[in-house]
C-alpha positions as CSV (number, residue, x, y, z in Angstrom):
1,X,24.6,-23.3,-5.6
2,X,21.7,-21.0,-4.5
3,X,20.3,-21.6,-0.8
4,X,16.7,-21.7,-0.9
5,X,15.0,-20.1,2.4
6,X,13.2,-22.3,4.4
7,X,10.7,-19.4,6.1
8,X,8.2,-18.0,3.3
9,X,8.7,-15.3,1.1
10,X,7.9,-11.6,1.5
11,X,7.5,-8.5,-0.8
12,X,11.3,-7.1,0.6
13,X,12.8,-11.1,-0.5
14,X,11.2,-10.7,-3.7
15,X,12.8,-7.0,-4.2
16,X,16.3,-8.3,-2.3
17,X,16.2,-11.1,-5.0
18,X,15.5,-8.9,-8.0
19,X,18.1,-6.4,-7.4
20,X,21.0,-8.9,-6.1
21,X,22.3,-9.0,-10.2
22,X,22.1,-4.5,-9.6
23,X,24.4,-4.5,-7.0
24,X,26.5,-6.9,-8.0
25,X,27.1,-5.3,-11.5
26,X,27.3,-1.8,-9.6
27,X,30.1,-2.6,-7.1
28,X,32.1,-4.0,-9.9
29,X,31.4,-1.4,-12.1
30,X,32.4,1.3,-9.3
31,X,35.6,0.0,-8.3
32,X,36.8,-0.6,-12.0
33,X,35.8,3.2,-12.4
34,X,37.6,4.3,-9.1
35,X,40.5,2.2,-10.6
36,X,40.3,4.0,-13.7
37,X,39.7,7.6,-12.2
38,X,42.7,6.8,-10.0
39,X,45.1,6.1,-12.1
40,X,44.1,9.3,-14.9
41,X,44.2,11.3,-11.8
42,X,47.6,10.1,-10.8
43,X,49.0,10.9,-14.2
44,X,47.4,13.9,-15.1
45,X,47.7,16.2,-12.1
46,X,51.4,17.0,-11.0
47,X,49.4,18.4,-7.6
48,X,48.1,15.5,-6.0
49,X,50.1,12.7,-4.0
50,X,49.3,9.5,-5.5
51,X,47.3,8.6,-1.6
52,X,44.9,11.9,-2.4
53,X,44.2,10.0,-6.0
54,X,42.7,7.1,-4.3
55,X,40.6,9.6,-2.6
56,X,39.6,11.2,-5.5
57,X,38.8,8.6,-7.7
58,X,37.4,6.5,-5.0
59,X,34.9,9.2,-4.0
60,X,34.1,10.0,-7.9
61,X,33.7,6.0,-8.4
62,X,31.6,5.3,-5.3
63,X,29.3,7.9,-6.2
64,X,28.5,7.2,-9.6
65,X,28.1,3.0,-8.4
66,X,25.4,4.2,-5.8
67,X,23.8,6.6,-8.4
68,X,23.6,3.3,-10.9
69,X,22.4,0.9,-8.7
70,X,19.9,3.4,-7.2
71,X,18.6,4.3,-10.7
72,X,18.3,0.0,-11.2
73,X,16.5,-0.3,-8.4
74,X,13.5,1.4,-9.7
75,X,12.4,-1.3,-12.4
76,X,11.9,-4.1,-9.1
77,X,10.1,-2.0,-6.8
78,X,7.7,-1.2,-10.1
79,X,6.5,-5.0,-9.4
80,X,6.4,-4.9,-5.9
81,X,4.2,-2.3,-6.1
82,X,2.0,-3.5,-8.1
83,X,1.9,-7.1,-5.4
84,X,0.7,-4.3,-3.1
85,X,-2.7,-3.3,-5.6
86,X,-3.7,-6.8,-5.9
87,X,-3.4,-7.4,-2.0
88,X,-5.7,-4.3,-1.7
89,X,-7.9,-5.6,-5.1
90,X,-8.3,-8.7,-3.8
91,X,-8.5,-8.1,0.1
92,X,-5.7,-10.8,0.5
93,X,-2.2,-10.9,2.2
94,X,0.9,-11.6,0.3
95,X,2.1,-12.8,3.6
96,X,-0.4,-14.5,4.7
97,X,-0.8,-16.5,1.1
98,X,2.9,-17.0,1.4
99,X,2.3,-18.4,5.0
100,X,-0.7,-20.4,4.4
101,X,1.0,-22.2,1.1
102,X,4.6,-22.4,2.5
103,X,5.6,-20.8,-0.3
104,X,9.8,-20.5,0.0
105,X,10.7,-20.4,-3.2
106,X,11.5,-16.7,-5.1
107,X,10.4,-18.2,-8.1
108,X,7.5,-20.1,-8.2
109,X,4.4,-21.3,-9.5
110,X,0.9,-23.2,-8.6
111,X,-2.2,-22.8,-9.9
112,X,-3.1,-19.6,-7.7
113,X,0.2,-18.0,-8.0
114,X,2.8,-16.8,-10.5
115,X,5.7,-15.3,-9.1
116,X,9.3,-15.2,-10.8
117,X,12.4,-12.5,-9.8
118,X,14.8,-12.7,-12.6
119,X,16.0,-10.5,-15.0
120,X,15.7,-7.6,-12.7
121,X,11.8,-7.4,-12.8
122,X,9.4,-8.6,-10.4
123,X,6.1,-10.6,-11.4
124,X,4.3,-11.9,-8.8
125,X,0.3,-12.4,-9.7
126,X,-2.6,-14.0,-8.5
127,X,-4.6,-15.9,-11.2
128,X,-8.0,-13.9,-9.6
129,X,-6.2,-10.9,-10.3
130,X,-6.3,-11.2,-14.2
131,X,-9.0,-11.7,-16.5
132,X,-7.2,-12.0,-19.6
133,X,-3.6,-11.6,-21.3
134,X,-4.7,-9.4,-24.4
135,X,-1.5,-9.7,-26.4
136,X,2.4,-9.5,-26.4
137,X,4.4,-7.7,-28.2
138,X,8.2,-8.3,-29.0
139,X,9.3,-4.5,-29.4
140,X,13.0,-5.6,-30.9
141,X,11.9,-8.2,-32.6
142,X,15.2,-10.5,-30.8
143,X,13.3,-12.3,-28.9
144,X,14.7,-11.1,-25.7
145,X,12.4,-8.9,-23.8
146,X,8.8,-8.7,-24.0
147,X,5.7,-7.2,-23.1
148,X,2.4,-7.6,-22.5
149,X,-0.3,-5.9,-22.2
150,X,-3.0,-7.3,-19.5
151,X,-6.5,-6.8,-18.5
152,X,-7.4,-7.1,-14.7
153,X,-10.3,-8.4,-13.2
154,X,-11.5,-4.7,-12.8
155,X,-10.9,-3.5,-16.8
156,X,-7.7,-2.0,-15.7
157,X,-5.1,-2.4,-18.6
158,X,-1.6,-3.0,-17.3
159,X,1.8,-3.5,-19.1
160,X,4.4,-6.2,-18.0
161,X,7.9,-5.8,-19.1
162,X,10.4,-9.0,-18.5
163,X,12.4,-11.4,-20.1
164,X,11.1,-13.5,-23.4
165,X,10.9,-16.7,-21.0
166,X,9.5,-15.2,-17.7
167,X,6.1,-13.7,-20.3
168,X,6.0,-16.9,-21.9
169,X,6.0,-19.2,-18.9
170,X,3.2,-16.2,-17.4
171,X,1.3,-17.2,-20.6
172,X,1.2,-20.8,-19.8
173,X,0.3,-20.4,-16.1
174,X,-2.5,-18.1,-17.2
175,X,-3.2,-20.6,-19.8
176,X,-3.4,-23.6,-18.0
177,X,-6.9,-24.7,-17.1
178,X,-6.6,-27.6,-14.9
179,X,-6.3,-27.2,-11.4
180,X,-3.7,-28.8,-9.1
């Protein structure tokens, strides 16, 4: 069972919370690789002891887990950045919003905010922020992932890539018309 924080959220808890499935995936992924490295190494080189394998393929496997989950870890901060444009767009404080509302919760949702971590993307938007949600677009045509495309208070165009349910639910917060 996930333990929900008790002290508001911040733009870092968003980004920890997005990539948490990244890391996970990577370290697995990297020791099953230095596993595999280890053992080809052990049985194809007549030179090495089996201890300067481990070395080997756990140097080999460790590398190629950080280079993954570094690479992954693009896609979240993508989101987080764009938190930081509407703080400066709308002179407002993600902390301070966070403070004021007590919000705790990673994902979340109220009339003023949108905010959701999962699937390795982060969407956290103020309703000031957009003025309309032009259309979206399923580019596989599964159902999965999709995107749309969104015009900001300013005329800015912006693209938001997430999973089928975390644009849908966006959709019906932007939607909604009654306040809380």
């Amino acid at each position: 069972m996930k333990k929900e924080s008790t002290r508001p959220i911040t733009k870092w808890m968003l980004y920890k919370n997005a990539i948490r499935t990244i890391v996970i995936v990577g370290i697995c992924f990297g020791v099953g690789l230095m596993i595999l490295l280890h053992i080809v190494t052990l049985f194809n080189s007549d030179s090495l002891s089996w201890q300067e394998s481990i070395f080997e393929g756990l140097g080999a496997g460790m590398f190629l887990c950080l280079f993954l989950v570094a690479l992954c870890s693009i896609n979240p901060l993508n989101g987080v950045i764009r938190l930081s444009k509407q703080e400066k767009a709308l002179s407002l404080s993600f902390s301070d919003e966070m403070n004021n509302n007590n919000i705790t919760s990673t994902n979340y949702e109220n009339y003023q905010w949108f905010i959701r971590t999962e699937g390795v993307t982060v969407l956290a938007f103020h309703r000031d922020y957009i003025h309309e949600i032009e259309k979206i677009d399923d580019p596989n045509g599964r159902g999965v992932r999709l995107i749309a495309a969104v015009r900001t208070f300013n005329g800015k165009k912006i693209k938001i890539a997430s999973l089928y349910d975390n644009i849908s639910e966006f959709e019906q917060w932007f939607l909604q018309l009654d306040k809380e």
